[in-house]
Backbone bond lengths (Angstrom), bond angles and torsions (degrees), N, CA, C in turn:
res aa  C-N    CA-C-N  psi(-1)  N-CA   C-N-CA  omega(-1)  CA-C   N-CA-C  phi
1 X - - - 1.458 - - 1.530 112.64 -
2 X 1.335 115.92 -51.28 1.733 113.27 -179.79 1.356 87.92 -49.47
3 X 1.364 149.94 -42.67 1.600 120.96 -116.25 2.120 75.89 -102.27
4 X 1.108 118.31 -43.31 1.503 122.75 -177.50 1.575 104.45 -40.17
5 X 1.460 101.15 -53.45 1.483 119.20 -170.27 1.528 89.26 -37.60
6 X 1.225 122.56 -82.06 1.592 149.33 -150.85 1.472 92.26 -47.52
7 X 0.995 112.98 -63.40 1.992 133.49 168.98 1.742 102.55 -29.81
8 X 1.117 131.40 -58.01 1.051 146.34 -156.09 1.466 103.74 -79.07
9 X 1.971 121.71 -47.41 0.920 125.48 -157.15 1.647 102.83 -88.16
10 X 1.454 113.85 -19.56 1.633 132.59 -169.34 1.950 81.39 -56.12
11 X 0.941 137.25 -93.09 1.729 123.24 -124.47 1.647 98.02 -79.48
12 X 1.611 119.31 -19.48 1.592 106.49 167.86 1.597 111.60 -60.96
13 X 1.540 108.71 -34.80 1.634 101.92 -163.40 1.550 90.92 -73.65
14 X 1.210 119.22 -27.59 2.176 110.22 -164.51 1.661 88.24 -90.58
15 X 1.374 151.80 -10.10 1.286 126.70 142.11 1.347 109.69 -55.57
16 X 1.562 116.81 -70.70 1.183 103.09 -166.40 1.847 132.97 -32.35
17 X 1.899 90.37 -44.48 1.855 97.45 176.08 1.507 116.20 -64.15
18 X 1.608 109.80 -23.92 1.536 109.38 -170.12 1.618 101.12 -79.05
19 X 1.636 114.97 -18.13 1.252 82.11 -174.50 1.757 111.11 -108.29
20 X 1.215 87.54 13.95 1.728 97.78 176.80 1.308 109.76 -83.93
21 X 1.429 130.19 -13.49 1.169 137.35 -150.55 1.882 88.07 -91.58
22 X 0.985 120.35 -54.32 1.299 130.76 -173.26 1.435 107.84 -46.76
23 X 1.246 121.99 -63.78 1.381 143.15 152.28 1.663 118.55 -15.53
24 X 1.582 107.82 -71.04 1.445 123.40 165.07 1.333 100.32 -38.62
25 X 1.490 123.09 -72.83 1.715 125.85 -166.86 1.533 115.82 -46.87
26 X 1.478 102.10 -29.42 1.406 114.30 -154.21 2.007 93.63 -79.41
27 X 0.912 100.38 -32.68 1.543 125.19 -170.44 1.778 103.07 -75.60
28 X 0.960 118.30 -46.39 1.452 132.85 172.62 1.716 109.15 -58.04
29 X 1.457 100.28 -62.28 1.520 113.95 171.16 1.364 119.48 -25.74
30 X 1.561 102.11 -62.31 1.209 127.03 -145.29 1.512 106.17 -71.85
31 X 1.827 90.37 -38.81 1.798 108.74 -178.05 1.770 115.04 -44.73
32 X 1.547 85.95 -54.59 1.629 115.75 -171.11 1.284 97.04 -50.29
33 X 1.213 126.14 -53.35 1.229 136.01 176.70 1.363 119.84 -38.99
34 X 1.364 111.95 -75.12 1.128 119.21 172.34 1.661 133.56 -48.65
35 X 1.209 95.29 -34.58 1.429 127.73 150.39 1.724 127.67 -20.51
36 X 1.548 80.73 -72.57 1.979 104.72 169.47 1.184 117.07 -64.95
37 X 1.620 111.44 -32.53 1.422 100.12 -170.66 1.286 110.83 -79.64
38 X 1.867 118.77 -41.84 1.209 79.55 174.86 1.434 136.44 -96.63
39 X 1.118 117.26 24.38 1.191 128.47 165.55 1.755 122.16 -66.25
40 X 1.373 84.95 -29.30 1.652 107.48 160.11 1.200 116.43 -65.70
41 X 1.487 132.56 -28.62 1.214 132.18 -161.09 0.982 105.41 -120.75
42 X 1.602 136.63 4.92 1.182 142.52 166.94 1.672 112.93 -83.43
43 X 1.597 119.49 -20.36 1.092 160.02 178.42 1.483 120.16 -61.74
44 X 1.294 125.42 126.94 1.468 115.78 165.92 1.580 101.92 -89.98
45 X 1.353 94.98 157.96 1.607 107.72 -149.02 1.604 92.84 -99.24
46 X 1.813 118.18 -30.74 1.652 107.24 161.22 1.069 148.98 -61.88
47 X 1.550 84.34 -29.06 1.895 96.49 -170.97 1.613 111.38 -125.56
48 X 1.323 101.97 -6.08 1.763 104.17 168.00 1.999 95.87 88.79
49 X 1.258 113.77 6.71 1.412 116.33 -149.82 1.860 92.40 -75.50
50 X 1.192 116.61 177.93 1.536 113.76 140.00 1.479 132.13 -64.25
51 X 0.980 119.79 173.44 1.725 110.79 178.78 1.728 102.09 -101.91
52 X 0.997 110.89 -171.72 1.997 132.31 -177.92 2.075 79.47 -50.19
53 X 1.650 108.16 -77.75 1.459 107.55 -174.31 1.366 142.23 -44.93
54 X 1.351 104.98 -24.97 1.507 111.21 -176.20 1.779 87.14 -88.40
55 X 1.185 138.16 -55.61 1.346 117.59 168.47 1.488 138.48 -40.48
56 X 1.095 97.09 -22.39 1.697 111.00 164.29 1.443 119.86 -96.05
57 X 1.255 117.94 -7.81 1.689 118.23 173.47 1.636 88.09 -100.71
58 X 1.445 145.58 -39.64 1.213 133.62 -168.25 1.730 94.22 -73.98
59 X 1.260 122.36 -43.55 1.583 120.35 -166.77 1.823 90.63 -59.70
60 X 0.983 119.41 -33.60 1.570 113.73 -149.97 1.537 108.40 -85.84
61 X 1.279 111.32 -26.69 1.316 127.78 155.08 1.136 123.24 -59.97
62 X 1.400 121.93 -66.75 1.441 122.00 170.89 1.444 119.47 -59.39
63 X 1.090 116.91 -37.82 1.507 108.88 174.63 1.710 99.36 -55.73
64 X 1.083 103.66 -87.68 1.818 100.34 -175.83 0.889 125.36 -2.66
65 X 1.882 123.78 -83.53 1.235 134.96 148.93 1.673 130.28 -6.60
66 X 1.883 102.06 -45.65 1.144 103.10 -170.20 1.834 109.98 -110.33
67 X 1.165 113.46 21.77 1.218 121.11 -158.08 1.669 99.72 -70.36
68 X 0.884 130.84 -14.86 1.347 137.68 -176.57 1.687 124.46 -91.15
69 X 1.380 93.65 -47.63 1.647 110.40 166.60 1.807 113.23 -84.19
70 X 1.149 95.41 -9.37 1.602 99.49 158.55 1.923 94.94 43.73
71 X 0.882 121.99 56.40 1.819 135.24 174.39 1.623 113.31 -95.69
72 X 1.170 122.83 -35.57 1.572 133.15 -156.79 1.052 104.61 -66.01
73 X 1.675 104.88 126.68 1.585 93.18 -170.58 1.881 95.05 -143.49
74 X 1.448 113.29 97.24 1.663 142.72 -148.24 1.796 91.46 -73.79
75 X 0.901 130.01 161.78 1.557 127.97 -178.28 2.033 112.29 -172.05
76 X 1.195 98.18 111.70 1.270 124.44 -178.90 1.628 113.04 -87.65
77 X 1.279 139.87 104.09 1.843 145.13 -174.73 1.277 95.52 -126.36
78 X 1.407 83.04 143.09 2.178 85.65 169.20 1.648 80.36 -173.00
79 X 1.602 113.38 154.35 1.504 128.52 -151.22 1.134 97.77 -95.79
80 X 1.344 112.05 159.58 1.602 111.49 159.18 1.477 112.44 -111.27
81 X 1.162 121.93 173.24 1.139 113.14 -149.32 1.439 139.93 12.43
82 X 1.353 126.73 65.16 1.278 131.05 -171.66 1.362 115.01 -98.47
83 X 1.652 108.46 -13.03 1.775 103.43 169.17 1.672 115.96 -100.05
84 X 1.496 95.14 -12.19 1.617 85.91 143.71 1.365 145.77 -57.79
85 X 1.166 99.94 -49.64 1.637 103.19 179.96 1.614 95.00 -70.06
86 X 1.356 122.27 -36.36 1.564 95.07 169.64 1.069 137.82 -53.42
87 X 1.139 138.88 -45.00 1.241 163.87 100.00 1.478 106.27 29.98
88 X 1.639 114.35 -82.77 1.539 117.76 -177.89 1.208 108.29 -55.30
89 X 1.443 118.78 -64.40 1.439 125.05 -146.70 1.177 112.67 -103.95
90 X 1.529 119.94 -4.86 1.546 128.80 -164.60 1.132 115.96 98.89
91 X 2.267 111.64 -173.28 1.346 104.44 176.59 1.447 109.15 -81.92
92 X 1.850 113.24 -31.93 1.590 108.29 -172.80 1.323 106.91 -52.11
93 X 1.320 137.44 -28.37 1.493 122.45 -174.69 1.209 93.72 -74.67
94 X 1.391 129.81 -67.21 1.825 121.87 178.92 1.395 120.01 -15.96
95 X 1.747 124.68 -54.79 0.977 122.17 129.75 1.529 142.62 43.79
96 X 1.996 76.53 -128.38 1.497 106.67 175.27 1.896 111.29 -58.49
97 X 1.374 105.75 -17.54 1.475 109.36 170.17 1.422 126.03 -74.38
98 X 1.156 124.96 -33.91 1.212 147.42 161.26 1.061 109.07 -57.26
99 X 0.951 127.95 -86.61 1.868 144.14 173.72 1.792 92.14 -27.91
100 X 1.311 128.84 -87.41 1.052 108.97 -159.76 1.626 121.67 -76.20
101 X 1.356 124.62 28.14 1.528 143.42 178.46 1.680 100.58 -92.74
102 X 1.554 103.98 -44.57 1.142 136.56 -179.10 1.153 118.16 -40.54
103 X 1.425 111.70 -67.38 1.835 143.79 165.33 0.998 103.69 -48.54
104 X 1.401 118.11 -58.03 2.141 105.61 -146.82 2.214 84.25 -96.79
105 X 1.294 127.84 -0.89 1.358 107.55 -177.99 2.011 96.04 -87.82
106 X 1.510 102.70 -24.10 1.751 106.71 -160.88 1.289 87.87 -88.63
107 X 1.690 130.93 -16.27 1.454 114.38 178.60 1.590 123.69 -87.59
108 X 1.747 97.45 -19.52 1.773 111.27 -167.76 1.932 82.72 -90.36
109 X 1.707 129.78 -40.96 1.339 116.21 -169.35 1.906 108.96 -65.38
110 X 1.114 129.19 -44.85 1.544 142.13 -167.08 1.569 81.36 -53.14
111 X 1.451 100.05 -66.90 1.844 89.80 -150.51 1.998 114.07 -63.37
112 X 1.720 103.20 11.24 1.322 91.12 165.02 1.518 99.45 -135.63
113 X 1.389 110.36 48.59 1.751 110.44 157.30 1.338 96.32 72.81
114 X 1.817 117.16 40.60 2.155 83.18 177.32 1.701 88.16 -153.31
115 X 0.848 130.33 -165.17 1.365 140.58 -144.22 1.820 105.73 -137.30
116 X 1.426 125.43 144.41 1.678 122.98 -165.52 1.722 84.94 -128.35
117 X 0.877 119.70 140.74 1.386 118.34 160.49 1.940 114.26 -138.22
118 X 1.106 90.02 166.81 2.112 83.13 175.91 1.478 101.03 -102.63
119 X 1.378 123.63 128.17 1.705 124.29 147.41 0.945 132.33 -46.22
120 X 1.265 101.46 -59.53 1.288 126.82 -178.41 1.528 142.47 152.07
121 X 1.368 129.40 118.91 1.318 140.76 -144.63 1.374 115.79 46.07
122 X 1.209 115.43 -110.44 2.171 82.99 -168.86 1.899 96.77 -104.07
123 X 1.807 101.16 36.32 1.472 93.84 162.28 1.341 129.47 -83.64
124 X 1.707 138.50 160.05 1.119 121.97 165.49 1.230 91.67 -147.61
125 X 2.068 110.02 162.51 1.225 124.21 171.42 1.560 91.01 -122.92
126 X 1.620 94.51 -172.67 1.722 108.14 -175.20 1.776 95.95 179.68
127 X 1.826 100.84 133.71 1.384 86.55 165.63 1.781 99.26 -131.80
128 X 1.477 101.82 142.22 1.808 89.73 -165.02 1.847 84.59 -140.75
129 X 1.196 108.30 168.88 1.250 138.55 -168.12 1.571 102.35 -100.76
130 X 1.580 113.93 102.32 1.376 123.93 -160.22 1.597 107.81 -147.05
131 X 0.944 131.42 94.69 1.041 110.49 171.68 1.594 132.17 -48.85
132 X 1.337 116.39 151.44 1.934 123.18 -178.27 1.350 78.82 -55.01
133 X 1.398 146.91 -89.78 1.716 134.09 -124.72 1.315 83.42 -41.25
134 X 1.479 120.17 -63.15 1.502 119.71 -129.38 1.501 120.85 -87.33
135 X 1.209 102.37 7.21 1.620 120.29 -168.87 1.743 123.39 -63.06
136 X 1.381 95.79 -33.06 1.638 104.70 158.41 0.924 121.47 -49.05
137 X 1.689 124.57 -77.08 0.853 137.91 160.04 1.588 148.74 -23.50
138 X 1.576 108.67 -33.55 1.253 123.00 174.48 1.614 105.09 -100.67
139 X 1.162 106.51 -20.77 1.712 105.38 167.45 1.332 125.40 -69.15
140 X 1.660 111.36 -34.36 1.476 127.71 167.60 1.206 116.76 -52.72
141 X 1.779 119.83 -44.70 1.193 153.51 167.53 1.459 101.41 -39.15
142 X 0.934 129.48 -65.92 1.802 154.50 -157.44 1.111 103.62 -67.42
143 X 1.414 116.36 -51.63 1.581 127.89 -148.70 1.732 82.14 -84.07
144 X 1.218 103.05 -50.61 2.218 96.88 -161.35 1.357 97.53 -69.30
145 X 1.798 126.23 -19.49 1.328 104.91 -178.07 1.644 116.50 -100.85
146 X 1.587 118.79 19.26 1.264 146.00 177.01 1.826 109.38 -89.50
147 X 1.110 77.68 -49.39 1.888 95.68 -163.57 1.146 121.34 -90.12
148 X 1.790 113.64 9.83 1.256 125.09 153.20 1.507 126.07 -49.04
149 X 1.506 130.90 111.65 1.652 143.35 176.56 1.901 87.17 -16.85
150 X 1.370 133.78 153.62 1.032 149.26 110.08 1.002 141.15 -47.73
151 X 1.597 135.09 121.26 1.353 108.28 -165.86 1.642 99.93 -110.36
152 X 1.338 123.35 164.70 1.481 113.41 -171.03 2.014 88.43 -170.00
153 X 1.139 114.51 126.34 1.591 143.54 169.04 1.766 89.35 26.56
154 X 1.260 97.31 83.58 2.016 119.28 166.07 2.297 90.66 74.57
155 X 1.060 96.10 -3.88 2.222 81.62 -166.27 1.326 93.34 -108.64
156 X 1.438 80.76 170.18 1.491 88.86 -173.96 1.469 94.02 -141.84
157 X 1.535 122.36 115.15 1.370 149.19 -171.75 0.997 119.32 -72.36
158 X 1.826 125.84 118.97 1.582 100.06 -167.14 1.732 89.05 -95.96
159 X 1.507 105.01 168.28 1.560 103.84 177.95 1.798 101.36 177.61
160 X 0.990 107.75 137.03 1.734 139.62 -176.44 1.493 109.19 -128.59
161 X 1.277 86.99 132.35 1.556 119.23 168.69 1.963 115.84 -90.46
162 X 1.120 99.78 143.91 1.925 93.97 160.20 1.337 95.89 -125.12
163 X 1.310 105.81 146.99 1.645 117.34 -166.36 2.045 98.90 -131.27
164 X 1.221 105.95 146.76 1.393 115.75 177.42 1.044 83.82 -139.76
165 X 1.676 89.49 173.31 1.548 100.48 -158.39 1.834 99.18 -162.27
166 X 0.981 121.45 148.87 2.045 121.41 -178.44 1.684 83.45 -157.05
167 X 1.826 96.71 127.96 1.375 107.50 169.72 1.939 109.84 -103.07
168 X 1.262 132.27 154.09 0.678 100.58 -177.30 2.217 121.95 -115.52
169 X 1.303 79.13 37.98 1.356 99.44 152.05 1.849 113.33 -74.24
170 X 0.997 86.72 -62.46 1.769 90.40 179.35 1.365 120.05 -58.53
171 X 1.707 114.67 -4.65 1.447 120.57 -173.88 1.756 92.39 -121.93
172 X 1.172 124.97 43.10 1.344 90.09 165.74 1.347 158.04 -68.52
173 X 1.387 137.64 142.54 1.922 113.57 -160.79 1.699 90.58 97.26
174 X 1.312 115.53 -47.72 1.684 101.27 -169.10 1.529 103.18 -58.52
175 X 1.759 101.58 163.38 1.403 129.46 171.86 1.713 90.92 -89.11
176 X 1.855 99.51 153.37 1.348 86.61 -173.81 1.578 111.96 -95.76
177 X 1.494 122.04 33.82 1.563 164.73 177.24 1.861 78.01 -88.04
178 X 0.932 154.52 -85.51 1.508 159.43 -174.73 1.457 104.60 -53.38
179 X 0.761 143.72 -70.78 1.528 177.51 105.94 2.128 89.20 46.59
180 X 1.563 104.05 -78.17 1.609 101.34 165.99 1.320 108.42 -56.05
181 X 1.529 115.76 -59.60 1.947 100.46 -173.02 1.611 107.52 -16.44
182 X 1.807 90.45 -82.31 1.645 92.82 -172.45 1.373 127.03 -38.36
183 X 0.907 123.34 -15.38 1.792 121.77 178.34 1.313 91.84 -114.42
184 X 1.222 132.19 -0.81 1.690 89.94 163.52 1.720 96.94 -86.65
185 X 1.654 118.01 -44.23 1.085 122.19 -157.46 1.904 119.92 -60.99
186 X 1.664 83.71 -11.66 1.750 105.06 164.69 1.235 124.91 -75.91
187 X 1.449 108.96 -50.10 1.622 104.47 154.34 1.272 127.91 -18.02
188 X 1.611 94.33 -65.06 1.298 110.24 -146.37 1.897 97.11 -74.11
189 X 1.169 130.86 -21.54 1.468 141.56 167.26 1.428 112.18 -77.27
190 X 1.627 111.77 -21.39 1.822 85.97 157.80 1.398 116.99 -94.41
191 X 1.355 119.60 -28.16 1.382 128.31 165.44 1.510 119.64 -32.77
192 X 1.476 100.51 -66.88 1.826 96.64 154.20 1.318 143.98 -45.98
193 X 1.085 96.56 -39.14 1.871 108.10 179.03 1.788 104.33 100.52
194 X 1.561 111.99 31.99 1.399 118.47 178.08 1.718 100.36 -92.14
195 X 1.479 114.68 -39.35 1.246 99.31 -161.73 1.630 93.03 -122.04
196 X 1.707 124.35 170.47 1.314 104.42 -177.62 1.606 96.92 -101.92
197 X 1.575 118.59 179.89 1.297 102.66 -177.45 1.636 101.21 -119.24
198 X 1.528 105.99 133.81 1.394 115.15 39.17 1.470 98.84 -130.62
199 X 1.483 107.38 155.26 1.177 123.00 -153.93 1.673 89.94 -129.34
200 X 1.720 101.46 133.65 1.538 97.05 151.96 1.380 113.83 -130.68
201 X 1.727 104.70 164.87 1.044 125.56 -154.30 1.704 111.69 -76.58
202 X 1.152 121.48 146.47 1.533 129.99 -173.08 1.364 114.17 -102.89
203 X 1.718 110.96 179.03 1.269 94.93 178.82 1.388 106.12 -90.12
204 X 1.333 128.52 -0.96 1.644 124.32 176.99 1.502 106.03 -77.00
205 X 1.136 111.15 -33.11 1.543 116.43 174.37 1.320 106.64 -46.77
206 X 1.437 112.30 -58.69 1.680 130.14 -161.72 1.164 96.23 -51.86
207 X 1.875 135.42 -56.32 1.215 144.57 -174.74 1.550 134.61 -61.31
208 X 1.351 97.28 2.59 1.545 121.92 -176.89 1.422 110.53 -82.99
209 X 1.139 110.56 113.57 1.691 123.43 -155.54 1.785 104.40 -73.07
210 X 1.188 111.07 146.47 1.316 118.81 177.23 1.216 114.79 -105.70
211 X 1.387 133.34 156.96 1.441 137.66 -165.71 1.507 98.59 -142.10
212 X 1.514 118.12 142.40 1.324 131.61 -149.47 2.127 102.83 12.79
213 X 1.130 96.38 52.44 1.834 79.57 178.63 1.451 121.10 70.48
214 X 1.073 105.46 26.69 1.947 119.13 172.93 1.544 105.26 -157.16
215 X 1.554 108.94 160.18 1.237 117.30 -152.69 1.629 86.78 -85.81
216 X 1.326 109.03 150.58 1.725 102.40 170.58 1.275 129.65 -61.64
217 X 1.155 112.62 150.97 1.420 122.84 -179.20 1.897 105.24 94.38
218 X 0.946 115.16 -22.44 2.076 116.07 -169.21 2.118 83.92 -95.67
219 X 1.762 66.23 163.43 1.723 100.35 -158.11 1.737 97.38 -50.20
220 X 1.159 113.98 135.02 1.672 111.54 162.89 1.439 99.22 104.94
221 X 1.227 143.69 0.38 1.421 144.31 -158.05 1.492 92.16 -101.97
222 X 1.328 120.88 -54.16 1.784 116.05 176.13 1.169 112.35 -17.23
223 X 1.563 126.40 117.80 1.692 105.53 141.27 1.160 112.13 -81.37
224 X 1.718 107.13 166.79 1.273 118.13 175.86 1.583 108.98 -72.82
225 X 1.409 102.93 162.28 1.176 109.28 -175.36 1.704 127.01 -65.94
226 X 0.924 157.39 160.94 1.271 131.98 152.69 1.475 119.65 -103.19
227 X 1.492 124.19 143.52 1.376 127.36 -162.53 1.268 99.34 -79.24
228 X 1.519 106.90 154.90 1.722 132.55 -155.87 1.853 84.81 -82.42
């Protein structure tokens, strides 16, 4: 009799698994799913780039990892004249400027192991695996393959980048939360005409306080006023 029992109970329990199985998949699906999206939404929606965050979870990784070989080499770009060409040519050229800043920064970052993301509007970061000797050099590299004319419906767009840069050899002990400061705040000293380029970022740089989460003085730093 037990052994019938067992006999009896065999094809309810293999419904039961067959129909759990569907369920399981459905559950898997769904993950994946969820998955993409936000990976989608971690995403700039022009350039396919990473956002400000996914550059700071890839920096935070690689730094770790690389904390020993001391390679990381953090990089701050943002255009010059970019509301000109809005201006002249419109926003689609604004655009098509972006987009292809986009390409040749995610094609020059891959081929040295590091990651391009957009900041925001014709900003970009990048963190790539560079050694300190060579950092001149591959920045020189960057800049001539940045500052190539754009081409857009028969023209060809002239347009320049200023690029900063903080290695984090020169930051050691820093978070790599410090690590971007200094290269953005390097940028922003060749952009001026304070530092010559290429310039890297220090640890006084690193210490330069941010306001709502941007360096002072750039767009969005205002607080609002408060009423009398």
């Amino acid at each position: 009799m037990p052994a019938l029992t067992v006999l009896r109970q065999c094809p309810r329990t293999f419904l039961l698994t067959a129909a759990a199985v569907p369920l399981a998949l459905a559950a898997v699906v769904d993950d994946v799913r969820v998955r993409r999206q936000l990976e989608a939404a971690r995403r700039d929606q022009l350039t396919g780039l990473p956002c400000r965050d996914g550059l700071t979870a890839h920096g935070k990784r690689q730094f770790t990892a690389r904390r020993r070989a001391g390679d990381l080499l953090v990089l701050v770009l943002d255009g010059n004249g970019f509301k000109a060409i809005n201006d002249s040519f419109g926003h689609a050229a604004g655009d098509k400027v972006v987009v292809t800043l986009a390409q040749r920064l995610r094609q020059w970052s891959a081929a040295r192991q590091g990651l391009a993301a957009r900041l925001g509007g014709d900003e970009f970061g990048a963190a790539v695996c560079v050694p300190r000797e060579h950092f001149a050099q591959e920045l020189a590299g960057l800049r001539f393959h940045m500052d190539r004319p754009v081409p857009y419906e028969g023209l060809l767009l002239p347009f320049t980048v200023s690029i900063g840069a903080a290695h984090t050899v020169d930051l050691p002990g820093r978070p790599f939360g410090d690590v971007l400061r200094s290269a953005d705040v390097s940028m922003y000293k060749v952009k001026a005409g304070e530092e010559p380029f290429p310039y890297l970022g220090t640890e006084a740089d690193a210490e330069v306080k941010a306001v709502n989460g941007r360096r002072p003085g750039r767009p969005g730093t205002a607080l609002p006023e408060r009423a009398a």
